[in-house]
N, C-alpha and C positions, 0 to 999 in steps of 0.2 A: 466639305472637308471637316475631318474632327477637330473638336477644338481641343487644345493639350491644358490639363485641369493642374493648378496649381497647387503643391500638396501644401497647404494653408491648414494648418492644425486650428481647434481651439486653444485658449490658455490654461495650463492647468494639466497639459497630456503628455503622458510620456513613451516617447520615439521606439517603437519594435524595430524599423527601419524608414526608409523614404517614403512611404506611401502610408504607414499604418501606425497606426497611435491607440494608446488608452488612457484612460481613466477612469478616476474611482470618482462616484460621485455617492455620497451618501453610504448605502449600502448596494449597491450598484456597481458592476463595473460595465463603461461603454467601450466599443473600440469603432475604432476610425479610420476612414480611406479618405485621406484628408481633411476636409472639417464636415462628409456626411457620415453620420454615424452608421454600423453596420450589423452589430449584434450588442446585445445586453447583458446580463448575467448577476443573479445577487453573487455576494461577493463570496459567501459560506457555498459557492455552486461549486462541486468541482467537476460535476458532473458537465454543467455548461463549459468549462473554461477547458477542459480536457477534450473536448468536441469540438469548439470553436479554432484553439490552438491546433490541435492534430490535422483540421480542414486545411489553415493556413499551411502546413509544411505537404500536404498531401500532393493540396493545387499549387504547389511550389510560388506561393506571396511571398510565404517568409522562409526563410532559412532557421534548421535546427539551433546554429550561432546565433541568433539575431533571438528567436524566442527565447535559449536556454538562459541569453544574457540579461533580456526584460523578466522576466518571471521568476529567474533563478532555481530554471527546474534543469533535472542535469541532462545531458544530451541524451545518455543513454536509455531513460526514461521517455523521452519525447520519442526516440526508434521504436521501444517498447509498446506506445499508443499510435503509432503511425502502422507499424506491421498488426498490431489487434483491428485498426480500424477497415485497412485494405482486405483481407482476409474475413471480417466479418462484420463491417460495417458498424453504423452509429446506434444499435443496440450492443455494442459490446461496452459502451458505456454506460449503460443502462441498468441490465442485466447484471447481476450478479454472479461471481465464479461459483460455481456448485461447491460443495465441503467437501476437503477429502478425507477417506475415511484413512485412520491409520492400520499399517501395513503391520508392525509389530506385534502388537499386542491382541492378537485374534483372538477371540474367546477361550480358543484351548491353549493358547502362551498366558491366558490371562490365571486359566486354574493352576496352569503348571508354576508360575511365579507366585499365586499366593499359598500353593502350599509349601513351597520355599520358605515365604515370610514366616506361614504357620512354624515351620521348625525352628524359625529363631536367628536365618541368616541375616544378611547385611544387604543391605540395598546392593552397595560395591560388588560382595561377592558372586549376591545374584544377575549381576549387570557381567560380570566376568561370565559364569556359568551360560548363559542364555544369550550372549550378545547382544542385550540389547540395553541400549544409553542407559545411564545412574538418571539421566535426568528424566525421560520417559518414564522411565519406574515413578523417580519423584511425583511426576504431574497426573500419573494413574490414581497413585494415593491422595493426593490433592484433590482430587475430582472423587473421590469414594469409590473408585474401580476396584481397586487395591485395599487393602485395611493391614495398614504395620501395625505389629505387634509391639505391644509397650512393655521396655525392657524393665525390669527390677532394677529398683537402685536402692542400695543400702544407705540405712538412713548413717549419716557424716556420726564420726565419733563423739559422741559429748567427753570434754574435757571437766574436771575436777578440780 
């Protein structure tokens, strides 16, 4: 007959629910199925703690509730790593999202807005003109894709 294990924490651990516990120990975090430990994790791991937690909600141990309120990571976030991990497993943790490339500014929107710049318009009006964001404009010229043209300013009147 099994024997029924009594969820007997260490001192020091704080309660996901009735059965699992963590703590930090050092740079460390352990979690717990009662007082045996069960996984590790440094603490700077988000890598570890996003696989470990998303197993927990997979294999239904713990509830979304019960993790979002120890961790204070928001639910919707925890579905987000629960549906990545079902779908494609614990390299999705791993792995990195590929870069996406932007859709606006294709090489030939990129000449056609800096000869805009060339003539002297405005960021705004070339964001009207072309549909596309003031701020994209912004962040093209910021990265050197783009090159605004510096406007003349007349030097302030000397007074007498």
């Amino acid at each position: 007959m099994p024997q029924v294990q009594l969820p007997l924490f260490p001192q020091g651990t704080t309660h996901i629910n009735a059965e699992l516990a963590f703590m930090r120990k050092e740079e460390q975090v352990v979690y717990f199925n009662g007082h045996l430990p069960v996984f590790t994790h440094q603490v700077a791991d988000l890598v570890g703690f996003r696989l470990f937690t998303t197993q927990l909600l997979v294999n239904q141990t713990a509830s979304y509730g019960e993790i979002s309120r120890a961790f204070g990571v928001p639910v919707r976030t925890l579905k987000r790593y629960a549906k990545r991990f079902r779908e494609q497993g614990a390299q999705t943790f791993v792995t990195r999202a590929p870069k996406r490339k932007g859709s606006r500014l294709t090489p030939e929107r990129l000449e056609e807005v800096q000869g805009l710049l060339d003539e002297g318009l405005s960021v705004p009006e070339i964001s009207k003109r072309t549909g596309v964001l003031h701020s994209t404009l912004h962040k093209a010229i910021d990265s050197g894709r783009l090159r605004a043209i510096k406007k003349k300013t007349t030097p302030p009147m000397q007074q007498t």
